[in-house]
C-alpha positions in Angstrom: -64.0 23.3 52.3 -67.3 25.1 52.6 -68.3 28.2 50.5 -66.6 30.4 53.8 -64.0 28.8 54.4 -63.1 28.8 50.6 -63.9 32.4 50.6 -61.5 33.1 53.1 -58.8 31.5 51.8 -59.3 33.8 49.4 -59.4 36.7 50.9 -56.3 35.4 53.1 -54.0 34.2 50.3 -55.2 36.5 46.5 -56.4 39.8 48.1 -54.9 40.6 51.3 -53.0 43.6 50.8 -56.0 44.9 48.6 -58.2 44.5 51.9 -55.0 46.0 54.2 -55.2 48.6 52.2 -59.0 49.1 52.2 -59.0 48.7 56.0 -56.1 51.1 56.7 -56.8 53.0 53.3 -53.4 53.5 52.7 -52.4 54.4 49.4 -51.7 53.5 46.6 -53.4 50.3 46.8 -51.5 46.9 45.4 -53.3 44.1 43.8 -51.9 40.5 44.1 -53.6 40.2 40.2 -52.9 36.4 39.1 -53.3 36.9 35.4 -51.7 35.6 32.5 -48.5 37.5 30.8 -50.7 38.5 28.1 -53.9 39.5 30.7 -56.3 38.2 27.8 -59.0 37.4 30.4 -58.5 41.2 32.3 -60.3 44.5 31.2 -57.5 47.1 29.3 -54.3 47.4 30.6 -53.3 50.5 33.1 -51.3 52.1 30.4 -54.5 51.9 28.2 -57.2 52.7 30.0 -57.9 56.6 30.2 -57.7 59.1 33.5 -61.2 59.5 34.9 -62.0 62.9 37.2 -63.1 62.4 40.2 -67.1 62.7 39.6 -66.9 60.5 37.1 -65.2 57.9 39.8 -67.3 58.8 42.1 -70.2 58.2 40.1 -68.3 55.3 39.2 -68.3 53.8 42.4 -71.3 54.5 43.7 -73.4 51.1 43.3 -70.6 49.4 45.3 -69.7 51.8 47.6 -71.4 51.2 50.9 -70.3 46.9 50.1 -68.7 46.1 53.7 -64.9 46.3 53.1 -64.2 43.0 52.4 -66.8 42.6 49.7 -65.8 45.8 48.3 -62.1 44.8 47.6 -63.5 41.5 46.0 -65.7 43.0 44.0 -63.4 45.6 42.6 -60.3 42.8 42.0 -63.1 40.8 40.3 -64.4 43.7 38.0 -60.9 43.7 36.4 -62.3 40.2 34.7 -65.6 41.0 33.4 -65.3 38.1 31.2 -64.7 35.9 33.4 -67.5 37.2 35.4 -70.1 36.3 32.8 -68.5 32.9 32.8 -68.8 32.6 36.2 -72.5 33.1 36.0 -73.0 31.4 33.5 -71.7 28.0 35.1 -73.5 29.0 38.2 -76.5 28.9 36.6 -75.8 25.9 35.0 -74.6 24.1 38.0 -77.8 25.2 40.8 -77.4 21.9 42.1 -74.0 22.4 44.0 -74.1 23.9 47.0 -71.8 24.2 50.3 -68.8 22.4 49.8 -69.4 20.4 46.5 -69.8 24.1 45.0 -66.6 25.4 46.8 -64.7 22.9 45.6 -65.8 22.8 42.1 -65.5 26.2 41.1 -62.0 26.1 42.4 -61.3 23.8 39.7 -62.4 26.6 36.8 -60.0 28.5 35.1 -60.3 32.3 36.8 -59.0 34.1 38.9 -59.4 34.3 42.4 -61.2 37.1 42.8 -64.2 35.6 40.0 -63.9 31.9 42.1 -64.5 33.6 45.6 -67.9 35.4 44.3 -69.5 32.1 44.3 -70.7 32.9 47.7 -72.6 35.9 46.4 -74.7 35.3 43.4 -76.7 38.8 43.8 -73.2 40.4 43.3 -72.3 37.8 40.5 -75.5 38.6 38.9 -75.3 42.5 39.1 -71.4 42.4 37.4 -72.9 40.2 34.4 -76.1 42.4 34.2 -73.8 45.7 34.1 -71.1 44.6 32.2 -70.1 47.9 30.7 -70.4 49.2 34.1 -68.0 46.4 35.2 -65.5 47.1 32.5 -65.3 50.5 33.5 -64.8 50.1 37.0 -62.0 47.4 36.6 -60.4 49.8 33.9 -60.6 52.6 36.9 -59.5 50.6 39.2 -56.2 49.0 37.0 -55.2 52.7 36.3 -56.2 54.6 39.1 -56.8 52.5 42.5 -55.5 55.0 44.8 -57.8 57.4 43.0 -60.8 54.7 43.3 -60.4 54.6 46.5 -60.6 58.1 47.1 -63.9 58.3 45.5 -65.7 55.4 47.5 -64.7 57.4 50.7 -66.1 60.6 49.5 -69.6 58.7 48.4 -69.8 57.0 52.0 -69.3 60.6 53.5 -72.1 61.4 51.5 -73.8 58.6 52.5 -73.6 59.1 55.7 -74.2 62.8 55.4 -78.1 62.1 54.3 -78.2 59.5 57.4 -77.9 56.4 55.0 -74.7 54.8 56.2 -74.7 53.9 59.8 -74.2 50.8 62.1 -77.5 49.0 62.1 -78.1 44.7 62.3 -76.4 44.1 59.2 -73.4 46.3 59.3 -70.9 47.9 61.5 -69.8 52.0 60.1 -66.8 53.3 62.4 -64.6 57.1 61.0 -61.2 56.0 62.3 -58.0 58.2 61.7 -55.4 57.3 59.5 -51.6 57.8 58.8 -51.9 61.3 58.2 -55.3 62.5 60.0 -56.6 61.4 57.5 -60.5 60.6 58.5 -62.0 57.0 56.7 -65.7 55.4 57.0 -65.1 51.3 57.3 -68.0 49.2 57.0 -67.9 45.7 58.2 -70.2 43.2 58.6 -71.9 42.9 61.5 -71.3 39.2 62.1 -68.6 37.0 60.6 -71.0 34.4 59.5 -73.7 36.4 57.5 -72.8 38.8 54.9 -75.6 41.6 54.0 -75.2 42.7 50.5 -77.0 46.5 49.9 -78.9 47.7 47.2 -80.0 51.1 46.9 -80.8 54.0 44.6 -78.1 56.4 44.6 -80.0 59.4 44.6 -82.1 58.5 47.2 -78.3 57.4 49.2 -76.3 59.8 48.5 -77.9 62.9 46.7 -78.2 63.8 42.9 -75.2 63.5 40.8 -74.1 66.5 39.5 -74.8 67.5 36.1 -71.5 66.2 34.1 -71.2 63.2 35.7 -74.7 61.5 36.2 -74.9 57.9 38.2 -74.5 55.0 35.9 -77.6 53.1 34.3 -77.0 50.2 36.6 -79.5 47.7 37.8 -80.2 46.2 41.1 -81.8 43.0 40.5 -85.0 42.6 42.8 -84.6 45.9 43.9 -87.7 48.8 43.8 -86.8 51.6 42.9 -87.4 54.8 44.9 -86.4 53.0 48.2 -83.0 53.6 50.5 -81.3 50.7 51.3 -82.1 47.1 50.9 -80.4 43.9 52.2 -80.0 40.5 50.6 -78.5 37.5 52.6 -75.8 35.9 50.9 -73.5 34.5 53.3 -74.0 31.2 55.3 
């Protein structure tokens, strides 16, 4: 099994209604976690973490939110184990040797979720969730306790997003506003084509606007990226 075929699986068998939900954003979201009783490896239980408004969310959310819809739902199932994430990279950098299908099928043989396992086929995103752990922790705490609310927030940063003229269908990605159950309007992003996956960095401010006062954008780092610039594009997918 090759690094997209194994990520598929995953996103077939762990995550699906997560990604039903992201591409019919119907709420509330459910996520097929596969923890442990005890969720020793997970970030603080819903019933612990606290109630974030919704700048703080969408500040939250903003160095993820124009992720294609797949990668975004991976991303924020795989931000609920932070540890595991560092693990992840860790082993990954410890194991630069494996690649295609030798790599596929050795991380499925480590002990995480798989959420963590299915980021093996994007190490900028990997390395970003180590290098921003407290940003990670927060997010999978957010998302744990409020995913409907998480949601929400990514889809009012893509409007803004696409309000400056930063989020629209170009080589790497598709951007379609399709109504929902409701009238509600959404913004999906896919990928442009099934076999590369473009992974954006960018500089919120420059994105989306300047964060209000109360809430400013997180201290997150884009590895690679200069600053100042809209958005940038890493492959990652094969």
């Amino acid at each position: 099994m090759n690094l997209q075929q194994h990520q598929s699986k995953f996103l077939r068998q762990a995550f699906h209604a997560v990604i039903a939900a992201l591409l019919a954003w119907s709420l509330p979201v459910i996520v097929a976690q596969e923890a442990s009783p005890d969720q020793s490896q997970a970030t603080t239980t819903t019933e612990e973490a606290p109630k974030l408004p919704a700048d703080q969310l969408d500040s939250l959310v903003a160095p993820i939110a124009l992720y294609s819809d797949s990668l975004l739902a991976q991303t924020l199932a795989a931000s609920t184990y932070p540890l595991e994430v560092i693990q992840l990279q860790q082993w990954m950098d410890k194991n630069k040797n494996l690649k295609g299908q030798a790599l596929a099928d050795a991380v499925s043989k480590q002990p995480w979720d798989p959420s963590v396992q299915g980021l093996v086929a994007f190490p900028d995103v990997v390395t970003r969730l180590a290098e921003n752990v407290q940003w990670t922790t927060d997010l999978g705490n957010a998302f744990l306790a409020q995913q409907s609310d998480v949601m929400d927030a990514v889809q009012r940063m893509r409007g803004k997003a696409q309000g400056t003229g930063n989020l629209k269908t170009s080589s790497q990605q598709t951007v379609q506003t399709k109504a929902v159950e409701g009238g509600k309007q959404v913004i999906e992003i896919q990928q442009a084509s099934p076999d590369v996956a473009y992974v954006p960095s960018y500089d919120p401010t420059v994105v989306y606007g300047a964060a209000p006062a109360e809430a400013p954008y997180y201290n997150y780092s884009y590895p690679g990226y200069v600053p100042g610039s809209a958005l940038a594009w890493a492959r990652e997918l094969r």
